[in-house]
C-alpha positions as CSV (number, residue, x, y, z in Angstrom):
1,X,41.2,32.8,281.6
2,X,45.0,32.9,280.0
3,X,46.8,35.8,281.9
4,X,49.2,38.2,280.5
5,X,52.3,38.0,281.2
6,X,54.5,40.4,279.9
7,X,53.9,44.7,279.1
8,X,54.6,43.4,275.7
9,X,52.0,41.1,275.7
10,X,49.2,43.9,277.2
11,X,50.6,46.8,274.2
12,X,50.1,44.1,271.7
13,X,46.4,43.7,272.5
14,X,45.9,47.0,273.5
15,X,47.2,48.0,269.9
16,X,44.8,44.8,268.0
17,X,42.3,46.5,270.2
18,X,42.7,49.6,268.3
19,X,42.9,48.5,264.9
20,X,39.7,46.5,265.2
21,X,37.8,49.6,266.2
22,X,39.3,51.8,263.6
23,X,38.2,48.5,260.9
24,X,34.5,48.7,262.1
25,X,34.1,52.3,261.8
26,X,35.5,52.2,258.8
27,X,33.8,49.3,257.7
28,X,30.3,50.5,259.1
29,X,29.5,52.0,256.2
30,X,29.1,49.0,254.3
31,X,25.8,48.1,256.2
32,X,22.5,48.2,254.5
33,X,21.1,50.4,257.0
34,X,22.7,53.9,258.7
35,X,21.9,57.0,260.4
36,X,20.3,60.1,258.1
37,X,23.5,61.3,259.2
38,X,25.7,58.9,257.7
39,X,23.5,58.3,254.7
40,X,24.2,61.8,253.8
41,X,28.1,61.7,254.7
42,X,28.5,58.8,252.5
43,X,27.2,59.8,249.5
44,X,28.6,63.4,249.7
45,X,32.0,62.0,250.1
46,X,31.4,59.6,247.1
47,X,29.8,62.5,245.0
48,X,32.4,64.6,245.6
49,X,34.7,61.9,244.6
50,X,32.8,61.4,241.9
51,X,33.1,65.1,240.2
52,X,36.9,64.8,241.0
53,X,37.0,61.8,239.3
54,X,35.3,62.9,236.2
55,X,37.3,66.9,235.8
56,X,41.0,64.5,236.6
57,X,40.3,61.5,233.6
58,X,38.1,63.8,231.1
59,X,41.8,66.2,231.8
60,X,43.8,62.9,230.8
61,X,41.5,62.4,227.7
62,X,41.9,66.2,225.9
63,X,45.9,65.4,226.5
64,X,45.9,62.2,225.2
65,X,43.8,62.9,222.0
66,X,45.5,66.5,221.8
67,X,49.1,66.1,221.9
68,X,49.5,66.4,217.9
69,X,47.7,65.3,214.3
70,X,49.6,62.3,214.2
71,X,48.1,60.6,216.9
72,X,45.2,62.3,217.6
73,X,43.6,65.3,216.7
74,X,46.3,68.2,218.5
75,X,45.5,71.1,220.2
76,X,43.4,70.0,222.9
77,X,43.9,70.1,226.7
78,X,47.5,71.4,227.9
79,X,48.2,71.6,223.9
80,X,46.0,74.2,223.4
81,X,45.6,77.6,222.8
82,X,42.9,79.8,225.1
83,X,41.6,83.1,223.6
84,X,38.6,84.8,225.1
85,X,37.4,81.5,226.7
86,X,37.8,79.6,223.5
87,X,40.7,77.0,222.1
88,X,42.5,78.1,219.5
89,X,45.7,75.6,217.7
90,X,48.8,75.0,219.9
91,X,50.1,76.7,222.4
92,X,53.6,78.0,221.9
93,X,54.3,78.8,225.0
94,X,55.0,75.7,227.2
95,X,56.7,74.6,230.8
96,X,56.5,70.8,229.7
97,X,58.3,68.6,227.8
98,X,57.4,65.6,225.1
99,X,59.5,62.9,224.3
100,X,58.0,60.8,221.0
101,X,60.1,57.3,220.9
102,X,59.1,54.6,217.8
103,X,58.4,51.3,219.1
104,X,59.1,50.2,215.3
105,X,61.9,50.4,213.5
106,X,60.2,50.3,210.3
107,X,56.6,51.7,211.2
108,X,55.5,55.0,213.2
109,X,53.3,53.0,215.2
110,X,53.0,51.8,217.7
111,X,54.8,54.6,219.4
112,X,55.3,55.8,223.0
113,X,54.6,59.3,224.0
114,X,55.9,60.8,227.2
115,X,54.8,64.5,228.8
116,X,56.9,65.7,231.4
117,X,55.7,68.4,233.5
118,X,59.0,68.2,236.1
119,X,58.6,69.5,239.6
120,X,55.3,72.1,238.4
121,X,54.2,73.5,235.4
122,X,50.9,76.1,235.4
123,X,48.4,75.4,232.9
124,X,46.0,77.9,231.2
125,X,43.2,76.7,233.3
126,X,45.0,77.8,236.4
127,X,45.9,74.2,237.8
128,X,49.6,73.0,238.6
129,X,50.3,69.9,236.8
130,X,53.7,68.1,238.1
131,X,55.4,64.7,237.7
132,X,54.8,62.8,233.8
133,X,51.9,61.0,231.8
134,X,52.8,58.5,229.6
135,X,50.9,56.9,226.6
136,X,51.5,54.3,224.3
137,X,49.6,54.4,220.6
138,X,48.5,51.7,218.4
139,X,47.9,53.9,215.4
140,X,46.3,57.5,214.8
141,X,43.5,57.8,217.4
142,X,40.7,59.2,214.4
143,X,41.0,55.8,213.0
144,X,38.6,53.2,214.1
145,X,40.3,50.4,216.2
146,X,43.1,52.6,217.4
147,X,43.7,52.8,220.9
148,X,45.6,54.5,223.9
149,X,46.5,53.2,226.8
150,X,48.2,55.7,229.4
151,X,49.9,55.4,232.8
152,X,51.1,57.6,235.2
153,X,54.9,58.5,237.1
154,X,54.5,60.7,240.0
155,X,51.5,62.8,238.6
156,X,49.8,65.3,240.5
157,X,47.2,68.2,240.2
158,X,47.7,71.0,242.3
159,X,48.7,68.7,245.1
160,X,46.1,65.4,244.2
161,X,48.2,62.3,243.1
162,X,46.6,59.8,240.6
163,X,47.5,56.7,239.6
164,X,45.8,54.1,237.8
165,X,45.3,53.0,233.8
166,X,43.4,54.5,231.3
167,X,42.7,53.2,228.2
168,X,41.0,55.5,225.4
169,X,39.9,53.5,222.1
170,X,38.1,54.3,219.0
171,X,34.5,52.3,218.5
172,X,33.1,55.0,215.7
173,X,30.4,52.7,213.8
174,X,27.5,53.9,211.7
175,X,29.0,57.8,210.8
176,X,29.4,58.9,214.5
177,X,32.9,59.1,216.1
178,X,32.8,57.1,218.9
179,X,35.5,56.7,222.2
180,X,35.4,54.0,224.7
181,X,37.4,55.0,227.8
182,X,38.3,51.9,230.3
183,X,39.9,53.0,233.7
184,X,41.2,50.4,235.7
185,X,42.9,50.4,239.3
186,X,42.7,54.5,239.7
187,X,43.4,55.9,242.7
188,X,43.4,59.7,243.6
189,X,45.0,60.5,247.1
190,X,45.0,63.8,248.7
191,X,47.5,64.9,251.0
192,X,46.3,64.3,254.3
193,X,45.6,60.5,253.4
194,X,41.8,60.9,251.7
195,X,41.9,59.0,249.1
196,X,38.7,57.4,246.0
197,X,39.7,54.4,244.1
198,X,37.7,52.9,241.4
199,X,37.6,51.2,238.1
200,X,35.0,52.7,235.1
201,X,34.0,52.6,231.6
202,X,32.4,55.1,229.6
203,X,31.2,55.4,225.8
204,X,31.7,58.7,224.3
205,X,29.8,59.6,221.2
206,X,30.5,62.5,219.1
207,X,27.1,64.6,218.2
208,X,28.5,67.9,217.1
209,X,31.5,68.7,214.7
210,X,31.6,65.2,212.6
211,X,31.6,67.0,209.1
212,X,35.3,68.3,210.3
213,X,37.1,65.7,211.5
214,X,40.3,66.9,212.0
215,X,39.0,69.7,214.2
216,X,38.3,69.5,217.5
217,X,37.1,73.2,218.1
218,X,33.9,72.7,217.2
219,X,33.2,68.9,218.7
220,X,30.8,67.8,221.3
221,X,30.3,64.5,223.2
222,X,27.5,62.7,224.6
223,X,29.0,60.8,227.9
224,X,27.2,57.5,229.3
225,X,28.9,54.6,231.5
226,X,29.2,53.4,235.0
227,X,31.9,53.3,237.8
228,X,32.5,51.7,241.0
229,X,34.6,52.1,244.0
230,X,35.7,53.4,247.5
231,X,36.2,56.5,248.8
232,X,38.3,56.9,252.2
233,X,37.0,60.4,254.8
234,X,38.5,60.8,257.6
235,X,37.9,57.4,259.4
236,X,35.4,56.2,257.1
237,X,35.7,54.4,254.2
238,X,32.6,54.5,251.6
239,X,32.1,51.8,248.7
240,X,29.8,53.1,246.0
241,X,28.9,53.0,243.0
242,X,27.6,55.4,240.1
243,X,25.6,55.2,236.6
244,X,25.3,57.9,234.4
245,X,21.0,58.3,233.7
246,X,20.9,61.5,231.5
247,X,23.9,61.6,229.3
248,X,26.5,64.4,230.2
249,X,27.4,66.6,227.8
250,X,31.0,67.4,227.0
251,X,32.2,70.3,224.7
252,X,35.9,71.0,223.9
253,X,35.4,74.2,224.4
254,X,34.3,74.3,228.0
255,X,36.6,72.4,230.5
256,X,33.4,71.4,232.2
257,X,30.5,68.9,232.0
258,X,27.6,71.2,230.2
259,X,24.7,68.8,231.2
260,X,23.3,65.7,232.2
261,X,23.0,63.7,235.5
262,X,25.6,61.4,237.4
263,X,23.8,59.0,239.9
264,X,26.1,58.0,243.1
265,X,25.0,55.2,245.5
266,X,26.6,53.2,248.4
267,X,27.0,49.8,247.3
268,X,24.2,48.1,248.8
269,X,21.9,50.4,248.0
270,X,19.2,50.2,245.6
271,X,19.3,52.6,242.6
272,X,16.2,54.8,242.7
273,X,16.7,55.2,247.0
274,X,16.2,59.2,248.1
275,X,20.0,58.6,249.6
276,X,21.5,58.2,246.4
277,X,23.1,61.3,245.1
278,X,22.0,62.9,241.9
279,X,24.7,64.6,240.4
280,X,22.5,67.6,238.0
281,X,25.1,69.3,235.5
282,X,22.9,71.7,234.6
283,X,21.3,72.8,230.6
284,X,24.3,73.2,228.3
285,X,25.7,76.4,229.7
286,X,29.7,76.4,230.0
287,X,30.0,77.1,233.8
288,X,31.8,75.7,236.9
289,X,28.4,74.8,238.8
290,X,26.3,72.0,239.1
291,X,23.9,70.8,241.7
292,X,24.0,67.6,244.5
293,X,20.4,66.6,245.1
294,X,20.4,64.0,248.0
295,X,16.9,62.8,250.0
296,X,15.1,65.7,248.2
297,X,17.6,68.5,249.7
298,X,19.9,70.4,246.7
299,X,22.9,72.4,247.3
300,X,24.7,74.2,244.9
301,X,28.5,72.3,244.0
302,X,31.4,74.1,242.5
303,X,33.7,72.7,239.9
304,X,37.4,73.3,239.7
């Protein structure tokens, strides 16, 4: 047996020691096989992850599409108005700034688009948005083809940081507006270290509000798609994925998913098992609930 020979020597191992006992736990997870207890952690912590995921990047999308006519259809997320629950044009009263540059000399597209929400700015829906979003346009994004892609410089949420690339592109074929949104390398951290990362894709078809357009008021979306990642707890780190099986339903005039149900797994586990999570938005009303069925046990979740 090789001695040790120096206190170095025995705080080096002591410290491997630790790290490969931290790395199991966290790793333990990944097995095809754990407690009821740790079943049920797991896919909590990715459902959870999950509905954060989806209120964060359907946020990006309304700001994206609404930040004027030009490139999108205006008014929509931060851009628009709220009266009586409903959104109503732009509003004129903003703490952000946007800074349009051509990319062209000759042509308006492409062209880069940067909102700058400084050290906090408080949005109608109560949240504090902070650091800047920016997005670079092919072309006007009602025209078929067009496309978005968006990155992000210090952006927060109340105090969740997100990072990552989204992509939002127009697919409308047969008469029916169409959106596919690609995310790629997102990350959402919280502030004492928890942390989902994942990459997605999701097709977004437009069912109500085709005969106008150019307004957005009265447009809904069908959502279906799929998402994988991991999701960091505590000392546990979770890798899941997630389907959608009933289309969710998304209104521009409700800043929540109406209806339809999300599906969250861990990754080695079948779909169909009682300890994925099923993710139940509810009918079509315009509220913050939904419900997290998991090995036939429901529990109300709320939305922020």
């Amino acid at each position: 047996m090789k001695k040790i020979s120096s206190p170095t020597q025995l705080i080096a191992l002591t410290f491997l020691a630790l790290l490969l006992a931290v790395s199991c736990k966290k790793e333990k997870s990944g097995q095809t096989s754990l407690t009821p207890q740790e079943e049920e952690a797991a896919v909590t912590a990715s459902s959870e992850s999950s509905i954060e995921q989806e209120l964060v990047f359907n946020d990006v999308f309304d700001n994206v599409l609404g930040v004027n006519s030009e490139v999108g259809l205006g008014g929509t997320g931060v851009f628009g108005r709220s009266v009586n629950g409903r959104e109503y044009g732009v509003d004129s009263a903003r703490c952000f700034t946007v800074t349009v540059t051509r990319l062209s000399a000759t042509e308006p597209f492409p062209v880069s688009i940067l909102i700058d929400f400084g050290s906090g700015c408080t949005g109608k829906d109560g949240h504090t948005r902070s650091g800047k979003i920016h997005t670079e346009y092919s072309g006007r994004l009602t025209v078929p083809g067009k496309s978005a892609t968006t990155t992000f410089d210090g952006y927060k949420i109340d105090s969740l940081s997100i990072q990552g690339v989204h992509k939002l592109t127009n697919t409308t074929s047969g008469g029916k507006r169409q959106f596919t949104i690609d995310i790629t390398e997102a990350k959402l951290t919280q502030p004492n270290g928890n942390y989902a990362q994942w990459s997605g894709h999701r097709e977004l078809t437009q069912i109500e509000g085709n005969l106008t357009p150019d307004i957005a008021l009265d447009d809904q979306f069908t959502l279906t798609g799929y998402a994988s990642g991991k999701v960091k707890k505590g000392d546990h780190l979770y890798a899941w994925k997630s389907e959608i099986t009933e289309p969710l339903l998304r209104k521009f005039t409700c800043r929540w998913i109406s209806s339809g149900i999300l599906e969250v797994r861990r990754e080695t586990l079948p779909a169909g098992s009682p300890w994925a999570g099923r993710l139940n938005y509810g009918a079509g009303t315009c509220d913050n609930k939904a419900t997290l069925t998991i090995n036939g046990a429901t529990r109300e979740i709320i939305l922020h």
